[in-house]
C-alpha positions in Angstrom: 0.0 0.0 0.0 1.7 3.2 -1.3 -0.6 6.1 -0.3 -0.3 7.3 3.4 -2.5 5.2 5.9 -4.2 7.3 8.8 -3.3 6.2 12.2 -5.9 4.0 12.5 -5.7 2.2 9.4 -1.5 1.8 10.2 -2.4 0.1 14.1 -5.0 -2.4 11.5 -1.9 -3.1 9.9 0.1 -3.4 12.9 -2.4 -6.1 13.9 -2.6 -7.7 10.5 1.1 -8.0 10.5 1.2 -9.1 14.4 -1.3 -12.0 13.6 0.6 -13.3 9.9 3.6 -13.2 12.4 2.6 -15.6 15.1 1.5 -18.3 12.3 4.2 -20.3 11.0 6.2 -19.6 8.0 9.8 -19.2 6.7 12.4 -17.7 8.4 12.5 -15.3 5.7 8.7 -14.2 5.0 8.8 -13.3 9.0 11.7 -11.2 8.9 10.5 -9.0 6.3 7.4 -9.1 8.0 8.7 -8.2 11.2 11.1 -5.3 9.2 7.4 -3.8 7.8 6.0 -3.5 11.0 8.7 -1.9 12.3 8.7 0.6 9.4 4.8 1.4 10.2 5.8 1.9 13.8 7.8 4.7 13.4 5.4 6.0 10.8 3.0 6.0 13.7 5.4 7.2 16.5 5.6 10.2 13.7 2.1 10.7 13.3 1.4 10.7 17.1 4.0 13.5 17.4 2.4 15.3 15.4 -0.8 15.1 16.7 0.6 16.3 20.2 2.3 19.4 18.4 -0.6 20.3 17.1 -2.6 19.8 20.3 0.4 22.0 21.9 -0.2 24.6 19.8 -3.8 24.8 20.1 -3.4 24.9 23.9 -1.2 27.8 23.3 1.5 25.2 25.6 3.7 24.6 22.1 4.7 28.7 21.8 7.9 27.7 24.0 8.7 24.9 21.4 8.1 26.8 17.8 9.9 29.9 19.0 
């Protein structure tokens, strides 16, 4: 999947990839299963930054961080 997934539909994902992972299958397959998820981890760690900027900012609490 090549366009960007919201939050939500990257923690589906997560899950999708968490349950193909504890099935059996090769070595392999598991690793670059494993190496996805990780991927869409950090694309959510990003997004949830994000989020909490922009939450900062509307608080008026982020001024000390954009300045």
């Amino acid at each position: 999947m090549s366009e960007e997934r919201t939050l939500e539909q990257n923690f589906e994902y997560l899950n999708e990839l968490l349950a193909k992972l504890s099935g059996e299958m090769p070595l392999d397959e598991a690793f670059a299963t494993y190496s996805e998820g990780m991927k869409i981890l950090k694309t959510c760690n990003d997004q949830i930054d994000q989020v909490e900027k922009q939450v900062l900012v509307i608080t008026g609490e982020g001024e000390q961080v954009f300045q």
